[in-house]
N, C-alpha and C positions, 0 to 999 in steps of 0.2 A: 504494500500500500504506500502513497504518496507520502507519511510524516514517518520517518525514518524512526523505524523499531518498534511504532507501536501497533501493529499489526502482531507480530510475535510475541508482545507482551498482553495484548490482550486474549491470546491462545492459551498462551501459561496459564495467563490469572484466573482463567474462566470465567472472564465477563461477557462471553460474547454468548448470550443464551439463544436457544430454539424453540420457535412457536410455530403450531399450527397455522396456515393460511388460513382455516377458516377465521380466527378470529382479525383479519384486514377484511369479510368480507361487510359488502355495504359502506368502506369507509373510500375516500379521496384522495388520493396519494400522489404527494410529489414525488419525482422522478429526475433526479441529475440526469438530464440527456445525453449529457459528453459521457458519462459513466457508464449509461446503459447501451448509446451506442457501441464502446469501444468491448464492451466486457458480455455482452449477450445479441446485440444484432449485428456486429460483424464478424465472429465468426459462423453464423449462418451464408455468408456470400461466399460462396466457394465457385470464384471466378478469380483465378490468379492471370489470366491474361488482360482484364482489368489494368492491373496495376501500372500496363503500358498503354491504356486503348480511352479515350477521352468520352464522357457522356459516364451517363452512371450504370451503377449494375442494371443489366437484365431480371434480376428476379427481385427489383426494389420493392414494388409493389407486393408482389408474392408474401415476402419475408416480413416487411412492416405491418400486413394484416395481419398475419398468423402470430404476429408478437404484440398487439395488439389484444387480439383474439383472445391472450393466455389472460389480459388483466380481467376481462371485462366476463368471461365464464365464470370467475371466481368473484362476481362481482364487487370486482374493485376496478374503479376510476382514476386514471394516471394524469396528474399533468405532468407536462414534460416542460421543465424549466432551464432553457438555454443561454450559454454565454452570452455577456452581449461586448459591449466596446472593451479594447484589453484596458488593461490598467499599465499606466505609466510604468517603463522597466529603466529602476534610475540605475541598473548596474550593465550599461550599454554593453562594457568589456566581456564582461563574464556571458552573458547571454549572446552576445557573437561567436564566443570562443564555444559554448554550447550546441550553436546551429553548427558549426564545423564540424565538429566531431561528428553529430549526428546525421547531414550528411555525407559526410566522407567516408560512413558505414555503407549508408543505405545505395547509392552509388556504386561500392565496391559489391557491396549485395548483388544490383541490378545488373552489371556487369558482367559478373560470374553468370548469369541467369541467360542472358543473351552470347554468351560464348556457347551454351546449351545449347541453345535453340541451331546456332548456326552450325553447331555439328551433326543436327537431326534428333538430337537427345531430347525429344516432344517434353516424356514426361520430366524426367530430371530439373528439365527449364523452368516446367510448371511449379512443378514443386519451390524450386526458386524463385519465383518470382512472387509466389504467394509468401516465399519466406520475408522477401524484401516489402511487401506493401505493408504487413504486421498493424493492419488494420487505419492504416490509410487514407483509405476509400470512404470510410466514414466522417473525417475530419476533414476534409474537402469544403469548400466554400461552394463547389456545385453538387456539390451532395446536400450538404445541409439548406440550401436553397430549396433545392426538391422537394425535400424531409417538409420545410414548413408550408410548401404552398400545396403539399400533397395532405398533411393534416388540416388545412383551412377548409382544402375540397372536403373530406370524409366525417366536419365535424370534430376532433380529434383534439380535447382540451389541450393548449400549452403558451408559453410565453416566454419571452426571451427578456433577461435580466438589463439592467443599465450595466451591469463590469460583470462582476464574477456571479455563478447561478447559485451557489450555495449558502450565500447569506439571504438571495432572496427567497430560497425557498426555507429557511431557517425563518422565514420574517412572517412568510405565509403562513406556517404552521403555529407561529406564536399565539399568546392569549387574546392581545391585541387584533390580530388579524380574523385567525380562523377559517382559514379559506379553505385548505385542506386540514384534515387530520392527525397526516403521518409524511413523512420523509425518508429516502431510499436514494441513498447516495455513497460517495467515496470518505475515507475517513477525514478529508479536509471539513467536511462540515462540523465536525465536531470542536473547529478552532471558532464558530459563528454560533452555536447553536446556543450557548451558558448566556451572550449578551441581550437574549431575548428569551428566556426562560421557557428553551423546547428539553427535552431531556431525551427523548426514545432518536435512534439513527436505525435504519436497516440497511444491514451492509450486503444482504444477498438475497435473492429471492428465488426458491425453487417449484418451479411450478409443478413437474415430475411427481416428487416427493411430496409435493401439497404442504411445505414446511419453510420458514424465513426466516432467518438470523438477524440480531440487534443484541445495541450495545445501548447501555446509559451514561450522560454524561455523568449522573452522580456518583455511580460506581466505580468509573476510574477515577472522579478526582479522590475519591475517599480511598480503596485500596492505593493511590500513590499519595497515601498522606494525612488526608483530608485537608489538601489542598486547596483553593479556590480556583475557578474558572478561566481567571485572569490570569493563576500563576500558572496554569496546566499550558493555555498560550505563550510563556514565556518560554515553557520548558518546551515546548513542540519548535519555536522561532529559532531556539541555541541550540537543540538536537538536527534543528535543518530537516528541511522537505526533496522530494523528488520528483515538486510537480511541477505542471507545464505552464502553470498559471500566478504562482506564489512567488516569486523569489527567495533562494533561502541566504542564511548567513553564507557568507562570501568571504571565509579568513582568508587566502591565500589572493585576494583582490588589492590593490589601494587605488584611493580617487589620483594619484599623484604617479601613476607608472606603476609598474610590473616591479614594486621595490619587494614588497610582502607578497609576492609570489612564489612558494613552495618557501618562506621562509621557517625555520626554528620555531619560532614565536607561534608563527599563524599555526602552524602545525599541533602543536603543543596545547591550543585554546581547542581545536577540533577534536582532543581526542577528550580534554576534559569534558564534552557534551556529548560524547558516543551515543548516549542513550537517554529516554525519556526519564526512567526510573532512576537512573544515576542522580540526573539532574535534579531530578525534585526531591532526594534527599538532601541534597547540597543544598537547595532553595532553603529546605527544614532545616538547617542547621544555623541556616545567616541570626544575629543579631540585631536587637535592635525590631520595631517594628514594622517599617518598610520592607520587607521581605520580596522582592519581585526581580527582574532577570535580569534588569543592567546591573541593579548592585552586584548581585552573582555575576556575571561576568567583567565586572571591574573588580572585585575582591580574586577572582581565578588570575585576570590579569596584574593584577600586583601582586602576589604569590610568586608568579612565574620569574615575573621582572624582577625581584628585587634584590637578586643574587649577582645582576649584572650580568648572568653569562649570557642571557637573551636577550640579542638586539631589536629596540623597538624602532623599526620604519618610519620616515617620517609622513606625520599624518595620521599615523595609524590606528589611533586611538580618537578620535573625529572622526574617523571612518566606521569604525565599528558603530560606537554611537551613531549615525548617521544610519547606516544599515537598519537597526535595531528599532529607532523609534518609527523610522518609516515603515518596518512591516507589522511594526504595533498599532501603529494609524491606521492602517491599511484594512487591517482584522477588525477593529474598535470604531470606525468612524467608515464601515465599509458604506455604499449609495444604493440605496433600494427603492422599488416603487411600492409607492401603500395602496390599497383597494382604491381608494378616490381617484388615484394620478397622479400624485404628487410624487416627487422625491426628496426622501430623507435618510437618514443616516441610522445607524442600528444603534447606536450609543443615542439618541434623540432620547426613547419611553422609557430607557434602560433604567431601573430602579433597583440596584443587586440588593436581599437584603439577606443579614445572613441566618442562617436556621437557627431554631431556639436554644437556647444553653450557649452559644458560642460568638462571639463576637471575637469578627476580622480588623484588623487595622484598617484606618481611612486606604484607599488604595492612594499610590502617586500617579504623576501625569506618568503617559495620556492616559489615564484609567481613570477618565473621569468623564461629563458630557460637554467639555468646550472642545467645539470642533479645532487645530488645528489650522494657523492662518496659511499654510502652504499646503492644502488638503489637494490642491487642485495638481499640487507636482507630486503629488504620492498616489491617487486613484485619476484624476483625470477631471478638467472645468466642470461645470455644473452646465446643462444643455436646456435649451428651452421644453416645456412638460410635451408638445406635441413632438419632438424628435422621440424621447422616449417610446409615445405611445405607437409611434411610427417601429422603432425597433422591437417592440413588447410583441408585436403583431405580427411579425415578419414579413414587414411591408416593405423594408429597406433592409440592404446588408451592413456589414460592419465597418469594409475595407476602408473606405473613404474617411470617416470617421475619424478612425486607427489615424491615417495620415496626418491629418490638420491637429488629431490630438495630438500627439507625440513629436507631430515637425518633421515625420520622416514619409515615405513610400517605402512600405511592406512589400514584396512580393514574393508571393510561398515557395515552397518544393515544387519544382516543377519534373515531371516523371521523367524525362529526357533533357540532361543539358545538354547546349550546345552553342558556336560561337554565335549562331545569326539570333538562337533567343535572349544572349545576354547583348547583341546590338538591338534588337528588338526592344529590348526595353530603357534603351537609352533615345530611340527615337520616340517612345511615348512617353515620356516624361512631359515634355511640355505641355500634353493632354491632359494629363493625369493633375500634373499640377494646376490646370485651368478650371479641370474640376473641383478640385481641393479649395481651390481660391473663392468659387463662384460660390460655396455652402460658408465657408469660412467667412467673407462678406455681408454676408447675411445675419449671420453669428449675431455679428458684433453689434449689430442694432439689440440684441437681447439683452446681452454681455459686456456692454461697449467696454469696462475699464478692463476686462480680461483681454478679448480677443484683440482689443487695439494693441495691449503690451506684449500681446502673442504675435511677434512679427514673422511671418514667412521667410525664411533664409537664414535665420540665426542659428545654431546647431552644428557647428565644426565644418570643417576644410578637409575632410578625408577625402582619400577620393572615392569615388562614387563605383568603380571597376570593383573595388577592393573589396566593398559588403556584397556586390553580386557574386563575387565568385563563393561567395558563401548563403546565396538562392536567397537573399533575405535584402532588396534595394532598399537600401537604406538610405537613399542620396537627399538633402535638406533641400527644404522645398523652395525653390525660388520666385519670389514673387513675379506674376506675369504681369502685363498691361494691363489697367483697369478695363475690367467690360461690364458693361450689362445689356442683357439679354431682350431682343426686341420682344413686342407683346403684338397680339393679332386678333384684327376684329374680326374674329371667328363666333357665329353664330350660327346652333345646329336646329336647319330648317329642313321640314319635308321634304323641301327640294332638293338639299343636299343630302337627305337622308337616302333616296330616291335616285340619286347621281351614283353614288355610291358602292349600290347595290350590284350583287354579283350573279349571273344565269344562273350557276351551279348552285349557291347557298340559298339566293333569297334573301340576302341579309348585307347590309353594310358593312364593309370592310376597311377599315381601318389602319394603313400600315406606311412604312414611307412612301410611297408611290404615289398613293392614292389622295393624302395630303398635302403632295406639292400644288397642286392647285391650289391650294389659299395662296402660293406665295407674293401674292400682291394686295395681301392685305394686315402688311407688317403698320403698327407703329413704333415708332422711335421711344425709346426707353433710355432716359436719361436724367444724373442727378436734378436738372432744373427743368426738364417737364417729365415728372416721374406720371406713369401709365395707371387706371383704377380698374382696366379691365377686371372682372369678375366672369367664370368660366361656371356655368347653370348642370352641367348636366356630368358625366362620365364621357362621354361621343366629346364633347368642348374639350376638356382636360384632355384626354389621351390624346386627341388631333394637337392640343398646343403642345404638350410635353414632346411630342414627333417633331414636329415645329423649331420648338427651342433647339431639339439635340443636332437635327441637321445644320440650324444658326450657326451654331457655337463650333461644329467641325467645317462651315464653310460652304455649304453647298447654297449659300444664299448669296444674292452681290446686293449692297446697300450703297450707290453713290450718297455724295453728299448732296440733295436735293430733300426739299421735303414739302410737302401740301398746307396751304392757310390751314385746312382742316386735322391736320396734324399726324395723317399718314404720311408716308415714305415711298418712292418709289425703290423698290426692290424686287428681284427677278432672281432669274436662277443662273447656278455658277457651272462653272463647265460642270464638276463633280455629280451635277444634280441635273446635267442636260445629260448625261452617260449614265444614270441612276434612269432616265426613262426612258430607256432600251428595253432595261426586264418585264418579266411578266409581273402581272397584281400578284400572285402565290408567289416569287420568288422576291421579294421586295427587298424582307430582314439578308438573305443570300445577297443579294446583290448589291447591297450598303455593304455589307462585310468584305465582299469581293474586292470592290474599289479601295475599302482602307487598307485591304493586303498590299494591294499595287502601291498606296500612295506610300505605306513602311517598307517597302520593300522585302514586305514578309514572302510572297509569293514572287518566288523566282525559278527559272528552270537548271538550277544548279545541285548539287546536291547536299544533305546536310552535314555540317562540317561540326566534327569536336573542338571545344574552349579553344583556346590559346588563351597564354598569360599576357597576352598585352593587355593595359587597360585604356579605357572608352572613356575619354569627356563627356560630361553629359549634353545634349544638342542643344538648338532652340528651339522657334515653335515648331509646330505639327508642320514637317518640308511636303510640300509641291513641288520638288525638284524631279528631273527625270528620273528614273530609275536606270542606276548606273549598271550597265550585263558585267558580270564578273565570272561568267560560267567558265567552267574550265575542263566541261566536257566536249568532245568535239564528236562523237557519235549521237547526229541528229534524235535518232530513235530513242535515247535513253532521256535525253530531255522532253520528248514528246512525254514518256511513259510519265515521269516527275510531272510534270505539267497536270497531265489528264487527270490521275489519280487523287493529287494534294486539291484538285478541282471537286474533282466528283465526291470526296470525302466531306466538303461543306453542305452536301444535303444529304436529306435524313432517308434511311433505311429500315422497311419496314420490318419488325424483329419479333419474332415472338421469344418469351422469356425462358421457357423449358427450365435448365436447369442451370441457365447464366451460359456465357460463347462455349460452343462446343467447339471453336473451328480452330486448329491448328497453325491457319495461315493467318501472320499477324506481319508485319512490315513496319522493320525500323524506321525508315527515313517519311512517311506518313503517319506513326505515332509521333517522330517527333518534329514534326510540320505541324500538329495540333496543339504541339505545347503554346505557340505561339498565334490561334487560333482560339483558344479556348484564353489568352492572355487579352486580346485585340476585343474576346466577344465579352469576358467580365466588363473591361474598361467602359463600354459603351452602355454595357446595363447600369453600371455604376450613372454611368451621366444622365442618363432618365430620371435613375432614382432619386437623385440629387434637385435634378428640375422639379420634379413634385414634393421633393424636401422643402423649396422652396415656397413653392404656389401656398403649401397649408403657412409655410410660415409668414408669408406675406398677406394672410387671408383671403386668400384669391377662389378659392374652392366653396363654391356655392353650399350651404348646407342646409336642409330643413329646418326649421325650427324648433316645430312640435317635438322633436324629438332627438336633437344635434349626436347624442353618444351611438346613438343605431343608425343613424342614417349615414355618419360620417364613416364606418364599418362598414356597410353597404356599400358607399362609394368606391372606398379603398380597395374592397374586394374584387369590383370591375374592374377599375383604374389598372390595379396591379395585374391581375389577368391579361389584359390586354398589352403591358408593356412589351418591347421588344427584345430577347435573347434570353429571356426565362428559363428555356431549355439545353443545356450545352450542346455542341457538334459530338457527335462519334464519328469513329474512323470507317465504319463498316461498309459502308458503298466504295470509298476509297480501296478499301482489303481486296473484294469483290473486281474491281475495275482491275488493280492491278495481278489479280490472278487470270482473267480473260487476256489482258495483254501479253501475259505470259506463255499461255497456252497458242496464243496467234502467231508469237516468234516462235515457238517449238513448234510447231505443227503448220507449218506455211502450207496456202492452199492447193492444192493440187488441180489446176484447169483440167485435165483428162478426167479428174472422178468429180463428175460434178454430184455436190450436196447440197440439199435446200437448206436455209436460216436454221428451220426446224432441229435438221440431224445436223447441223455446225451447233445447235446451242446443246441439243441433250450430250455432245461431244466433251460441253465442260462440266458435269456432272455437280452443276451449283447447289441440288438439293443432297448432295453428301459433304462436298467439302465444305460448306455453309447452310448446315442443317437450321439456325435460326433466322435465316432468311426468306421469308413467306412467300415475296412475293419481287424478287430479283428484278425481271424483264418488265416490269412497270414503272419501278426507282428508278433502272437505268434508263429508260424513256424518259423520265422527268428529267434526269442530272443530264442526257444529251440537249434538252430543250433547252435548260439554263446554259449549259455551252454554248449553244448560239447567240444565246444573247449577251454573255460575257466578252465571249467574239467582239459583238458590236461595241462591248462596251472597252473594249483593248484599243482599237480602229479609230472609235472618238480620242481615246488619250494622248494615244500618238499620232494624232492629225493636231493633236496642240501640243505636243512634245513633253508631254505630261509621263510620257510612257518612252522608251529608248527602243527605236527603230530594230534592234537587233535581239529584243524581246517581242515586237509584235511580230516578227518572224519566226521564231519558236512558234511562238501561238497557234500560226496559219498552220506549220508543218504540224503541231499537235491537232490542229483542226482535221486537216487530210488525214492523218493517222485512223483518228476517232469513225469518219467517216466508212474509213476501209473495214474497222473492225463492226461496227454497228449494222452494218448491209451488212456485213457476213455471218453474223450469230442474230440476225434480222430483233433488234432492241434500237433501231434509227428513229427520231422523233419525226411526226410527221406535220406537226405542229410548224407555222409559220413565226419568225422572230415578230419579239413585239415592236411596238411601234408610241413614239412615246402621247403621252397622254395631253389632250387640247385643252388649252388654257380658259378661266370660264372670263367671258368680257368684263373689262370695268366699270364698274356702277359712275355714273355722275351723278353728284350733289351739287 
């Protein structure tokens, strides 16, 4: 378990007793999600080719009903309580030096794994590769995406925390709250739970067995002592943790250089805390009244020192100090939401009093309820009540957040490194950061003395290569050019509802394409005539947030002209004349297509390992050509790259069986999605960011009678409807490039002629891709979208957007595509689209 040794000492002690499940049945139970995913629904995914292959599991749905299913037989009710923003990591050092090791494991893991594969060793590989994701797949940001917009669908109580999930399900279960019952989580909550008078934890639940283990906070403080609450925290804080979310003591750290780095000293302090029990008899021995865990580790520390043989570092004792009360604040003054909305702190109701017969010393700071005037650098600013509710909901992700909080860009493990995706993310920074700036602007009207001292760029001069090669961009966020985002007299009429409308559905459609038609009904948005639009409906909102995103990436042109009436004349930018090429169905595809082109994500070269050079970070989001750097000179093989990294951004239809069965998986298209599934977060981010915005500028129309349901209501559209909700998988791609494969092995023979028919039962797609339903349908669609991608290469490089000797690839992968699609007969018969008429100008 995450607090070092007290798992093993609650084994000894026999505090960890056994109940019947019947008696949880009928009650409400929260649920550590991070917990329960990591330790009971991932290893039900037994998909190790997963761990290289983008989108989520195949049997997601399968596995989360059926686990599910186990609470709700036994009539118990789960809510599932998720992370929300991290909390401030003031020990940057030590937690980079972390991610290294971790992954310079998992890597070496991954690698061994695909030496497998390329020997033919299927299973061996599999085996490894499932060694190396070691549960992964669950921790994903496009996992846990799915996870909540697939419990919104099905009804499926849960809510995601402002920082850490275990104080606030500590808070739900208190007297005060009472929302749920019981609690079912890791043994960190036990460091939350005494500040808000829960006592019962349940560390396992078996459904099998019909029986679930717990522990009580009374019992361990009493068998180590009869200690109090506060000192069992102190003694967990100096024993140190091994979770992903706490930070623990840091001996071997200084804020001053690598001085106390494996020194004597540091060493010497770690071992006087081996253990929980150790320590809280040491706590019981201290003098004097104040008994609590700096005195103990300042009286161990002058013990040790005072012999002179051990040298104390400079700093180093402000450092530990420094450590010490921050993860004490951290625990004590953690940020929770109460049933009404609000946020406050767990020390806020906190009234410790102690049981009869015994009276405890006053406790010292911080063990008291005065928040901390630098609480904001220890958990993270205080955000306005609607962003919360906006996170509680999983209406918004976290990434962004993370960013603007801490002054840096996160970007996680990615399954595949390599050099074009650590360039890849030095060309989107500028993005990233315009998003970070546009929510952070906003902020500050909440916030103003915070976020105004919270200046964008402040946060070291490292370089910015240095934290990528450790999958973790860290690079400080540099402020961009002030913008604000135009607003649109967008109003949803029959007419336009009726405009809209699609043969096949019967229903209005909603997506970039079909939006560009307002584009001439922008107003100008600016400090001295700031904009009052208000947006009526879910149809207004998701057309403006579509609106905004394409703004902000460009696909709009704004001269400086503007109307008495206070419109703009604005039109469309090259980007968004080559956007209405594609079809209506392939809209979200065809916006992604183009920003590959304009990153130079999609190139017909092939993917290349790191190298140690490091990468400046750029400027803004280039419209430069894309420079050909291929250094293949066999036409064919840059076709094959081409078509495949193509046909991999649309979707395949899958059925789930028992997760991929297929053997054939392809390097260099898993790791072409690393930076496809990098390109499609970032853009969902800027959506969600845009409607971060609209609620917080009150711009979203809401009922009256009834604002808490209706505003739920709308969100639940709003968000539905947003764009890249779903990640890419690689599976049509796998598919394409196993047919191109079989085309070069088996050239066609003119003497034996074969119909389409017997050239396609030739590639045997329903064995080697047994979850592939329905092949020759996908790949008629992903052929349709090639043509219109075609068109949309043609437009680029007719404005030199695109390098001449990449729209040449392209043709030759065009003819390519052409030759094998008439031959295994999957050729679209559909005509390229044509782009969409602009509706006349109203005069006023």
């Amino acid at each position: 378990m995450p607090v070092n040794s007290l798992s093993q000492y609650l084994r000894e002690q026999m505090i960890v007793k056994e109940s019947d499940l019947q008696d949880l049945r009928g009650t409400k139970l929260a649920v550590d999600a991070h917990h329960w995913l990591k330790e009971v629904v991932a290893p039900r995914f037994n998909e190790p080719w997963h761990s290289v292959m983008s989108g989520i599991p195949l049997t997601f749905e399968k596995v989360i009903d059926e686990e599910i299913k186990r609470f709700t037989s036994h009539d118990i009710w789960p809510v599932f309580v998720f992370n929300g923003v991290s909390v401030c990591r003031w020990v940057g050092q030590a937690w980079e030096r972390h991610v290294q090791t971790h992954t310079t494991d998992l890597y070496a893991k991954r690698e061994e794994a695909w030496q497998k594969y390329k020997t033919g060793d299927f299973q061996s590989a599999k085996r490894a590769f499932a060694n190396a994701s070691s549960g992964s797949v669950v921790t994903s940001t496009d996992f846990l995406a799915a996870l909540l917009a697939y419990f919104r669908k099905k009804g499926t109580q849960f809510c995601r925390a402002p920082y850490l999930s275990w104080p606030q399900m500590a808070y739900h279960v208190s007297p005060r709250e009472q929302l749920v019952h019981q609690m079912w989580g890791s043994d960190e909550c036990l460091l939350f739970m005494g500040l808000v008078q829960v006592d019962r934890l349940i560390l396992s639940v078996n459904f099998e067995r019909r029986k679930f283990n717990w522990c009580s906070v009374t019992d361990i403080c009493t068998r180590l002592g009869h200690i109090t609450h506060s000192q069992f925290v102190d003694c967990c804080i100096l024993s140190g943790f091994s979770s992903e979310y706490i930070q623990s003591m840091q001996w071997n750290t200084s804020p001053v250089g690598d001085d106390a780095h494996g020194s004597p000293l540091a060493n010497a302090l770690k071992q006087e805390f081996k253990s929980i029990p150790d320590t809280a008899r040491a706590l019981q021995q201290l003098q004097g009244c104040n008994r609590w865990g700096w005195e103990l580790l300042m009286m161990k520390f002058h013990m040790l020192t005072s012999s002179g043989e051990l040298p104390i570092p400079d700093g180093y004792t402000a450092h530990l100090r420094d450590q010490f009360m921050k993860i004490k604040n951290l625990i004590h003054h953690h940020v929770v939401i109460s049933s009404d909305g609000t946020p406050v702190t767990m020390s806020f109701h906190n009234a410790q009093q102690p049981p009869p017969g015994r009276s405890y010393p006053p406790p010292p700071f911080p063990i008291n309820n005065v928040i901390p005037f630098d609480l904001d650098n220890i958990i993270g600013p205080k955000l306005p009540v609607i962003v919360y509710y906006l996170l509680s909901g999983g209406y918004v992700g976290t990434q962004v957040l993370d960013n603007i909080v801490h002054n840096v860009m996160v970007e996680y493990i990615p399954n595949i490194d390599s050099q074009e995706y650590r360039d890849f993310l030095q060309k989107i920074v500028p993005l990233r950061t315009q998003i970070a700036f546009l929510l952070s602007t906003c902020l500050a009207k909440y916030d103003e003395q915070y976020w105004k001292a919270k200046t964008l760029g402040g946060g070291g001069s490292r370089n910015a290569m240095d934290c990528i090669q450790w999958h973790m961009d860290l690079t400080p966020l540099n402020t961009p050019p002030e913008l604000y985002l135009d607003d649109w007299e967008l109003t949803w009429t029959k007419e336009v509802d009726q405009a809209l409308k699609t043969k096949s559905t019967g229903d209005a459609v909603i997506n970039f394409k079909t939006i560009m038609r307002f584009n001439t009904l922008a107003l100008k948005s600016v400090p001295s005539c700031p904009t009052s639009k208000t947006y009526n409906n879910f149809q207004e909102t998701v057309s403006v947030i579509l609106l905004k995103t394409l703004d902000l990436l460009g696909y709009f042109t704004h001269p400086q002209q503007q109307h008495p009436i206070g419109k703009e004349d604005s039109g469309k930018s090259l980007f968004a004349e080559a956007l209405d090429y594609v079809d209506i169905k392939f809209a979200e595809h065809g916006l992604l297509f183009i920003e590959l082109l304009r990153t130079s994500a999609l190139t017909a070269s092939p993917i290349a390992p790191p190298s140690n050079e490091s990468v400046q970070p750029g400027g803004r989001m280039p419209i430069t050509p894309i420079v050909s750097t291929d250094s293949i000179s066999n036409q064919t093989e840059s076709s094959v790259l081409l078509l495949t990294r193509v046909f991999s951004l649309l979707p395949c239809t899958l059925e789930a069986g028992d997760g991929w069965q297929s053997n054939k998986i392809n390097r260099d298209v898993c790791a072409f999605h690393v930076l496809v599934r990098s390109i499609s977060k970032t853009l969902r981010n800027l959506s969600e960011v845009v409607l971060t915005v609209l609620l917080l500028e009150n711009r979203m129309k809401v009922l009256n009678h009834d604002p808490a349901a209706n505003l739920q209501t709308l969100l639940n559209q709003v968000v539905d409807q947003l764009p890249f909700g779903k990640p890419c998988d690689t599976a049509l791609g796998l598919v394409m490039y196993h047919i191109l494969q079989h085309h070069q092995s088996n050239p066609m023979n003119h003497n034996q002629k074969q119909s389409p028919k017997e050239q396609w039962e030739q590639l045997r797609l329903a064995t080697v891709f047994p979850n592939c339903t329905n092949p020759r349908h996908d790949l008629q669609q992903a052929t349709e979208f090639w043509h219109d991608a075609n068109r949309i290469v043609e437009k680029l490089a007719g404005a030199q957007a695109v390098a001449q000797d990449f729209q040449a690839k392209f043709q030759a992968a065009s003819k390519l595509l052409q030759t094998v699609s008439t031959r295994y007969g999957f050729n679209s018969t559909n005509k390229p689209s044509v782009p969409v008429a602009q509706p006349a100008k109203k005069n006023k």
